[in-house]
C-alpha positions, -999 to 999 in steps of 0.1 A, spaced: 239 236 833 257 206 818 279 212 786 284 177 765 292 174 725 277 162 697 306 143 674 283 131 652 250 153 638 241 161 605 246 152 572 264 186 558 295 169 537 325 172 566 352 147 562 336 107 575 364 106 598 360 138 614 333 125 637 362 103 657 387 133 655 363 159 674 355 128 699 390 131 704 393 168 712 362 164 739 380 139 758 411 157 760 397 186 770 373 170 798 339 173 783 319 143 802 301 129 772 303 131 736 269 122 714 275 102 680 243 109 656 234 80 631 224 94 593 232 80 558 266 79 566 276 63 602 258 37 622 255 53 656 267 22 679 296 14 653 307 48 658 302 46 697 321 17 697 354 33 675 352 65 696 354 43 732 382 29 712 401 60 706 391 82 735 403 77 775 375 86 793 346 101 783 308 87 784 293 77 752 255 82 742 249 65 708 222 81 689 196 92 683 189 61 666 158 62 642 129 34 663 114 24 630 143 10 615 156 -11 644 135 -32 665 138 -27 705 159 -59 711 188 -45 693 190 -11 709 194 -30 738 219 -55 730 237 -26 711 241 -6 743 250 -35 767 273 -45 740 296 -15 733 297 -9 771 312 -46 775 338 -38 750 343 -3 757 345 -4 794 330 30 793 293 43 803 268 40 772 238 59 771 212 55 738 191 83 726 157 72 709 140 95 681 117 91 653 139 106 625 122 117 593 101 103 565 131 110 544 158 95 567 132 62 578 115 55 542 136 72 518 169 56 527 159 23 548 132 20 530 110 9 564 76 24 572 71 58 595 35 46 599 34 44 633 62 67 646 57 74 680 40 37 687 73 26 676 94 54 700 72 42 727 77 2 722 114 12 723 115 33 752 94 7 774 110 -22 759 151 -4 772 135 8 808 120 -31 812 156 -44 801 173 -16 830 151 -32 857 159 -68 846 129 -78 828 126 -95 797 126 -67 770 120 -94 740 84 -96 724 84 -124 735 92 -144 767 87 -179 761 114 -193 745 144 -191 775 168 -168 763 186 -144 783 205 -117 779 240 -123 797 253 -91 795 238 -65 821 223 -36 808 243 -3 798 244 24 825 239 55 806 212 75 806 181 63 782 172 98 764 141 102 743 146 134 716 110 146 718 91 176 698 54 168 693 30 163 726 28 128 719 66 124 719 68 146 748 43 122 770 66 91 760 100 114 778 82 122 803 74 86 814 104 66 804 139 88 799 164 103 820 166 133 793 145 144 769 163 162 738 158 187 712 174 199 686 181 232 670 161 252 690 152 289 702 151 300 736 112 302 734 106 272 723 128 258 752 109 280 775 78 260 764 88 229 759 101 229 793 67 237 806 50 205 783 79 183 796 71 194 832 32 185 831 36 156 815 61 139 842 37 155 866 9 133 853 34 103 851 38 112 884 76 111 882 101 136 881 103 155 850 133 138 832 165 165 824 163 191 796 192 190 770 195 202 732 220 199 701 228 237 696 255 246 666 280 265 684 308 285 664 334 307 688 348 336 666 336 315 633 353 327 601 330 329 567 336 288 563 324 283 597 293 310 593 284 291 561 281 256 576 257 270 603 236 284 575 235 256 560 228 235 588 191 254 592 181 250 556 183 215 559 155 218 583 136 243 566 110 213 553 104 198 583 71 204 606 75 226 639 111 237 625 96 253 594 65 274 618 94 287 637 121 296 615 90 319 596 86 331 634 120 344 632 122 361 600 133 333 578 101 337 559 119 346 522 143 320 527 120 293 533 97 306 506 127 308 481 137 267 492 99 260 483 103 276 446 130 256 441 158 278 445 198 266 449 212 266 482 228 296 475 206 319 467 184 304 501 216 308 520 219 347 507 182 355 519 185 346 555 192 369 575 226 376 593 213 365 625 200 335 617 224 314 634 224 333 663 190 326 668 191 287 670 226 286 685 258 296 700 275 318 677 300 347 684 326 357 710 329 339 743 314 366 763 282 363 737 280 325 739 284 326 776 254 354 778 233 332 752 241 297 773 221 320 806 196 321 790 190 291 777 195 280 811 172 308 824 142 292 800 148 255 814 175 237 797 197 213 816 221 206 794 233 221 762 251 194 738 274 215 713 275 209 681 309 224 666 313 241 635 343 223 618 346 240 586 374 263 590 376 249 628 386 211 620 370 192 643 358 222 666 390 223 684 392 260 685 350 264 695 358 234 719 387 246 733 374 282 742 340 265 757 360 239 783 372 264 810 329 271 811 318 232 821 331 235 860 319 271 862 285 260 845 282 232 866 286 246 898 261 276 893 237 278 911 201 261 894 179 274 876 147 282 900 123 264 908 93 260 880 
C-alpha cells in the first residue's frame, strides 16, 4: 500500500494558505505525491502550480477537477502546462463534483455528468497516446507541449462512473469511505476492467487521518462527515453506520452543533484514520486487506497546522507499507 496526501480537500474554513504549507510538510518528509482538490476556494492547477513552486520534489496530481465546468482541452493543456513550468510529474484527477459545487457556484449544467467524465477521460488518454484530443481536428493546431506524465485518475462511486475507471485511468478514487464499501467497490472495479479487458486500474481513497487529535482536531473530522450527510451513496451508508439521528437531525434543520453532538463518538473512526499510531497502522491493514492500493491522507489541521504532527508520525510507515508484501490475489 501506497501512502500520498491530500493538501487540498474540503471546504471546512482552514486558513487559504494552509493548502501550500501542508504541501510543504509532505515533501519534506518524503511522501511521493501530494493531491490539491479544487472547491469554491482554489483552482486546482493554480494551486498545483504554486505547490511545484514551493516544494523540491514531490509529484503533483491536480484535482479532482469538476468535468462539467471545464471542457477536455483544458484539462489537458492544464496538465502539460504545469509539468513544463514545474519540471515535476503532473497527474489530473477527473470527477463529477456535485449539483451544488457544478450549478450552484459555476452555474454550468450537471445534466449529463458522467457523459461529460467520460468525454474527459477519453479525450486525456487520446492526448497520452499522441492523438488529437480537440473536438475537432480540422483546423491544424497542435499541441507543442507533450503530455503530462502522471497518472490520469478517475474518482468513481456509481456503476456508471466505475465502467468509465475501469477503461481509461491508472487509479480510480474514492472518497471518505468504509472498509466495506472498499471491499465492494474493489470487486465492481475489478469486473469492470475485466470486461474492458485491461487490467483493473489501482485502488486509492481520501481518508481523514488525525494521529493523537485533540478536541479541535476531533471536531474538524466531525465536521468533515456532515458535509456529506446530503449526498447520495454517502447518506445510505452513514445511516448503515449508526449516523441515523444525526442525519435525521441535518434534515429538520438543525445547527451544526447540535448534528455534531448526535453522532456518535466513533464516527470518525469509521470513515478514517483516527487514533494512536498503532490504531491507524491496524486500520490502514485493513483497508489494504479489502483492496485499496493507496490511501491519500487527508490531515486534520485544526489544532495540527498543516498536519505536521499526523504527517510526521505516518512517514516512517510509507517504506514499510510499500515493501509489504500485496494484498492477495482477487
Amino acid at each position: 500500500m501506497e501512502i500520498t496526501v491530500v493538501a487540498a480537500s474540503r471546504e471546512d474554513g482552514r486558513p487559504a494558505e494552509e493548502a501550500v504549507r501542508t504541501a510543504v510538510v509532505a515533501d519534506r518528509l518524503g511522501y511521493r505525491e501530494v493531491w490539491l482538490g479544487e472547491g469554491p476556494t482554489w483552482d486546482s492547477f493554480v494551486l498545483a502550480t504554486a505547490v511545484g513552486s514551493a516544494t523540491g520534489r514531490i509529484a503533483l496530481t491536480a484535482g479532482p477537477v469538476p468535468v462539467s465546468v471545464r471542457d477536455p482541452a483544458t484539462l489537458v493543456r492544464a496538465a502539460a502546462g504545469i509539468e513544463a513550468v514545474t519540471g515535476r510529474a503532473v497527474g489530473v484527477a477527473l470527477g463529477t463534483s456535485s449539483v451544488r459545487v457544478v450549478e450552484g457556484v459555476h452555474g454550468r449544467s450537471r445534466a449529463k455528468p458522467v457523459g461529460d467524465l467520460r468525454a474527459a477521460a477519453r479525450a486525456y488518454a487520446a492526448h497520452r497516446r499522441g492523438e488529437w484530443f480537440g473536438a475537432r481536428d480540422d483546423h491544424g493546431f497542435r499541441p507543442r507541449l507533450p503530455a503530462a506524465t502522471g497518472p490520469l485518475t478517475v474518482a468513481a462511486f456509481g456503476d456508471k462512473a466505475v465502467a468509465v475507471a475501469a477503461r481509461y485511468a491508472d487509479r480510480m478514487l474514492l472518497d471518505l469511505v468504509t472498509v466495506e464499501q472498499v471491499r465492494e467497490l474493489r470487486a465492481k472495479l475489478d469486473a469492470a476492467a475485466e470486461r474492458e479487458a485491461r487490467p483493473a486500474p489501482r485502488l486509492a481513497a481520501w481518508l481523514p487521518a488525525a494521529i493523537d487529535p485533540d478536541d479541535a482536531s476531533y471536531a474538524q473530522l466531525m465536521r468533515a462527515i456532515v458535509g456529506y450527510f446530503p449526498v447520495r451513496g454517502y447518506r445510505e451508508v452513514f445511516q448503515r453506520a449508526g449516523f441515523g439521528a444525526a442525519i435525521d437531525l441535518a434534515d429538520r434543520g438543525a445547527g451544526l452543533d447540535a448534528v455534531l453532538a448526535a453522532l456518535p463518538e466513533h464516527a470518525a473512526r469509521t470513515v478514517g484514520l483516527v487514533g494512536d499510531l498503532d490504531t491507524v497502522r491496524a486500520r490502514l491493514a485493513e483497508y489494504a486487506a479489502a483492496g485499496l492500493d493507496e490511501v491519500a491522507l487527508v490531515p486534520a489541521t485544526a489544532g495540527d497546522p498543516a498536519g505536521e504532527r499526523t504527517l510526521t508520525a505516518l512517514a516512517p510507515l510509507l517504506d514499510q507499507l510499500t515493501t509489504e508484501p500485496d494484498r492477495p490475489p482477487r
